[in-house]
C-alpha positions in Angstrom: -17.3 -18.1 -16.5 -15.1 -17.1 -13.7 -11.2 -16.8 -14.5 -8.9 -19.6 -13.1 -6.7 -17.1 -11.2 -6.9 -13.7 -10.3 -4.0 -11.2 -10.2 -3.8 -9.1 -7.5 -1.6 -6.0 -6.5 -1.3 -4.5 -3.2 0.1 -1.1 -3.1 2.1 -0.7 0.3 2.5 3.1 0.2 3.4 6.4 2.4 0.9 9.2 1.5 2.2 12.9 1.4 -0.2 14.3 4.2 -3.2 15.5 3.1 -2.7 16.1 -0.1 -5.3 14.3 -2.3 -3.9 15.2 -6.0 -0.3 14.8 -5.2 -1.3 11.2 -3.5 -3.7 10.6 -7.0 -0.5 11.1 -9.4 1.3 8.5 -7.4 -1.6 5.9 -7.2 -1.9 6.2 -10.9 1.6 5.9 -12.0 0.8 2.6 -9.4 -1.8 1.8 -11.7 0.4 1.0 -15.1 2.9 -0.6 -13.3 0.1 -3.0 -11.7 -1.4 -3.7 -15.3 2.3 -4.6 -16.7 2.3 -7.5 -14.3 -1.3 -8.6 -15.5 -3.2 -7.6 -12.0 -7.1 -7.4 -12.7 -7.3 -5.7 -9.1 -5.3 -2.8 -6.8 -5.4 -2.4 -3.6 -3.9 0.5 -1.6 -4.0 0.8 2.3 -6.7 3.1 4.4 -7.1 6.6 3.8 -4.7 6.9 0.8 -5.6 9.8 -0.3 -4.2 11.5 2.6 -2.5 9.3 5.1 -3.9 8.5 8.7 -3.7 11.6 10.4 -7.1 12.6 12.0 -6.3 16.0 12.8 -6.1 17.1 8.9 -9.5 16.7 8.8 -10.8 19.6 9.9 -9.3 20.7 6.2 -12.4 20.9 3.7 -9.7 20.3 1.2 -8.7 16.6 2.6 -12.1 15.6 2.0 -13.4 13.7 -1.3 -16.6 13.7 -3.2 -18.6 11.9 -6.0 -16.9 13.1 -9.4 -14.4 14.8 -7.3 -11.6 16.2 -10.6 -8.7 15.3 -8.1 -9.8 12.1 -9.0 -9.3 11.9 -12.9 -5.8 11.5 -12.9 -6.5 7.8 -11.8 -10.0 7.3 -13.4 -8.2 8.1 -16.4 -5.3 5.5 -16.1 -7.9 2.8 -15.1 -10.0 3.5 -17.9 -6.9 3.4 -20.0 -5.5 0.2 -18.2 -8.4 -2.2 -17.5 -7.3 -2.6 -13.8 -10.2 -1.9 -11.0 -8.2 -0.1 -8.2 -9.1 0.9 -4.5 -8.2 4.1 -3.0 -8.9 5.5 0.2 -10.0 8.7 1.3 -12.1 10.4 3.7 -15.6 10.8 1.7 -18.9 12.8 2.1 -21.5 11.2 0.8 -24.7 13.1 -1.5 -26.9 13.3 1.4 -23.7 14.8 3.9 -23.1 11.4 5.5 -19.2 11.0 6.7 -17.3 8.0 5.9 -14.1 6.7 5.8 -14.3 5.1 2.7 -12.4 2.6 -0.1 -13.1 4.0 -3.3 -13.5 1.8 -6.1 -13.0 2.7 -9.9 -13.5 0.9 -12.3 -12.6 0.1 -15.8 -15.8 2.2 -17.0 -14.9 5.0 -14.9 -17.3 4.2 -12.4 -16.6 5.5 -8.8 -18.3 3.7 -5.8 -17.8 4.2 -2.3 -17.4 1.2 0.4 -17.6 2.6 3.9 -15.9 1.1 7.1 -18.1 -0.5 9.5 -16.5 -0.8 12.4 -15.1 3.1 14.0 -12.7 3.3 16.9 -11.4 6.0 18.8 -11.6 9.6 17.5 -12.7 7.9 14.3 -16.3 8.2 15.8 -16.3 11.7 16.1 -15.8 12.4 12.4 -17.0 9.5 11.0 -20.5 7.6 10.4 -20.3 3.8 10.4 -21.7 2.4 6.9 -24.1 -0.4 6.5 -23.0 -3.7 4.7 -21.3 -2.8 0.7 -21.8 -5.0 -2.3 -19.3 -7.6 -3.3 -17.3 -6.7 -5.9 -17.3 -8.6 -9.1 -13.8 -9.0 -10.6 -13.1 -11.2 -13.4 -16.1 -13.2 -11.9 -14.0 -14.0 -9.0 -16.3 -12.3 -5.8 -14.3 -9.9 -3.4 -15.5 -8.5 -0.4 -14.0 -5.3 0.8 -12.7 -4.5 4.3 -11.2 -1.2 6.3 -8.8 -1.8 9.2 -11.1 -2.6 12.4 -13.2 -4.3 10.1 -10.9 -7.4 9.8 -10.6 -7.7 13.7 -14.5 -8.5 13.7 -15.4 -11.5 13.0 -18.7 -10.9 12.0 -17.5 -8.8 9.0 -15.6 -11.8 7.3 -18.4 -14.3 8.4 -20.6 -11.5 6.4 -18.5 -11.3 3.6 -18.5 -15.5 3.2 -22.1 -16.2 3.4 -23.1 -13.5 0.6 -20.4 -15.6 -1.6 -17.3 -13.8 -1.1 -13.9 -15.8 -2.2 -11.3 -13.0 -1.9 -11.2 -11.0 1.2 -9.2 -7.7 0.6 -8.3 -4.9 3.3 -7.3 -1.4 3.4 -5.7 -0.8 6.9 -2.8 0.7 9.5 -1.6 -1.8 11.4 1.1 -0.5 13.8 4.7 -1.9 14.7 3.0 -3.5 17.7 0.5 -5.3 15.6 2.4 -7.1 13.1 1.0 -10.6 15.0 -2.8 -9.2 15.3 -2.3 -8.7 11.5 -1.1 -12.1 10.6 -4.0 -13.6 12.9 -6.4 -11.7 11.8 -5.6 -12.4 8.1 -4.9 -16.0 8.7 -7.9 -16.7 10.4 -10.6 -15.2 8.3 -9.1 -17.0 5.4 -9.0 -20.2 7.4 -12.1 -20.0 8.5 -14.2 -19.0 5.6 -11.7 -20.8 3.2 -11.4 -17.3 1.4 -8.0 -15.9 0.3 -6.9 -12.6 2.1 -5.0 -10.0 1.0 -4.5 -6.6 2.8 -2.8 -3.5 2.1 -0.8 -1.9 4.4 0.5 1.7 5.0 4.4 2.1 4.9 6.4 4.9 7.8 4.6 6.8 10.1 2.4 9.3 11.3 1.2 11.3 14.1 1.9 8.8 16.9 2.1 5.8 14.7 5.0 3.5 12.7 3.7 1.1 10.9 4.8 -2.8 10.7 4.3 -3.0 6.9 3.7 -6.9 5.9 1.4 -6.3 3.6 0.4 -10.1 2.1 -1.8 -12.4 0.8 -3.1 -15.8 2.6 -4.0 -18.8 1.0 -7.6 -20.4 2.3 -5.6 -22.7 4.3 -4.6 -19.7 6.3 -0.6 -19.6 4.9 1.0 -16.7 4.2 1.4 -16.4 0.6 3.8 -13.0 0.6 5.1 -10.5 3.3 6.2 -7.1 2.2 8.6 -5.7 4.5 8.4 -2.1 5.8 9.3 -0.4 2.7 7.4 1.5 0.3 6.4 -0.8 -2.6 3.9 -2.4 -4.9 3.8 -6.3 -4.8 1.0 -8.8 -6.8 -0.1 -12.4 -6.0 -1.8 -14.7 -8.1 -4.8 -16.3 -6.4 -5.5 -19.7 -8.0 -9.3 -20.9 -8.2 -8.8 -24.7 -7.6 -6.7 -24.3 -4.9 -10.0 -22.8 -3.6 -12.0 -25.1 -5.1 -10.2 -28.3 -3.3 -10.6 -26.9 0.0 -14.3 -26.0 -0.1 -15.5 -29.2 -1.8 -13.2 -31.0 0.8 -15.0 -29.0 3.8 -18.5 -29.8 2.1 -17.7 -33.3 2.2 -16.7 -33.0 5.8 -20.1 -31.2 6.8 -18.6 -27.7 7.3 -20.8 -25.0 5.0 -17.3 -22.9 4.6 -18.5 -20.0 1.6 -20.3 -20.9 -1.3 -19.3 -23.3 -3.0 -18.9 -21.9 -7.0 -18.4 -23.9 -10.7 
């Protein structure tokens, strides 16, 4: 049976350029602070591993792999700590593809890559877009997995809801000017789908960027249920089912086919 809540962390962090192992220490000291406040799930912001700087790319080093050793540091922790986490990281897949990619370990030490769908600007000169990932099965709750652009597409969210998905989670920059596209975007697609949101945010800057922070959680009714500020820091949320539940049996009396409805 599916838990009644789910505890979730969001990891608002500044990455040290480029440097994967240096950024892996840091996400898995993130990791046992996570599991003292009980979260099942962490989430940390796009391209983790390295911060969002294009131009570093050309760097073999910045680049991440299946059973890439950099890696252990935070398999380990997981392993250790019972707490799925999602990193991200510029990734080559087995057959060469490009993506830029969430990674996802869990518990049994598992890595698996979710790509970002939706490219923009230089991004599609390094990158390939991916095709549609799996949900991800946490605590039997059903979370569906975003990258930045992602969440400004409809389509992906309206995706994400009709294969089942109840929590919506991002890994994204979202500049100083875009602190309201955030909130909208967020609010909306839990609104909508009658999902809950959550989204992980980079903290400072980079190469022509500062981000707005606000890293959050939305309820299904499309509230905000916490707003980091711009700081560095790790925050966790705790999602309750029936909350859900109310609003989708409500909508299903009304007519509305918002998600599937799950017991």
């Amino acid at each position: 049976m599916p838990s009644e809540s789910l505890v979730v962390a969001v990891a608002q962090t500044s990455a040290e350029p480029g440097d994967v192992r240096a950024n892996a220490r840091s996400a898995a000291d993130l990791v046992h602070t996570a599991a003292e406040s009980g979260a099942a799930l962490l989430l940390f912001p796009q391209l983790s591993l390295v911060g969002y700087d294009l131009s570093l790319f050309a760097d073999p080093s910045c680049w991440v792999s299946d059973n890439d050793p950099r890696l252990d540091i935070v398999r380990h922790v997981v392993q250790e700590r019972g707490v799925t986490t999602v990193v991200g990281a510029p990734y080559r897949r087995p057959d060469g593809t490009s993506w830029i990619a969430s990674l996802v370990i869990r518990p049994d030490a598992e890595i698996h890559a979710h790509g970002k769908r939706n490219l923009h600007g230089l991004e599609r000169d390094l990158f390939q877009p991916a095709d549609k990932g799996p949900l991800l099965d946490i605590d039997g709750w059903q979370v569906a997995l975003a990258l930045c652009l992602d969440a400004g597409m409809p389509a992906h969210a309206a995706d994400a809801a009709h294969d089942g998905a109840e929590v919506y989670a991002a890994s994204a920059l979202y500049t100083r000017e875009e602190a309201r596209r955030m909130d909208i975007h967020f609010a909306a697609r839990a609104m909508d789908h009658r999902m809950f949101a959550v989204v992980a945010n980079h903290a400072g800057t980079g190469p022509g960027w500062e981000s707005c922070g606000g890293s959050g959680a939305w309820h299904p009714d499309g509230r905000r249920l916490y707003q980091a500020g711009t700081e560095s820091g790790l925050f966790t949320t705790t999602l309750p089912r029936n909350e859900l539940q109310t609003l989708r049996d409500k909508d299903a009396l009304a007519g509305y086919p918002r998600g599937a409805v799950r017991r």
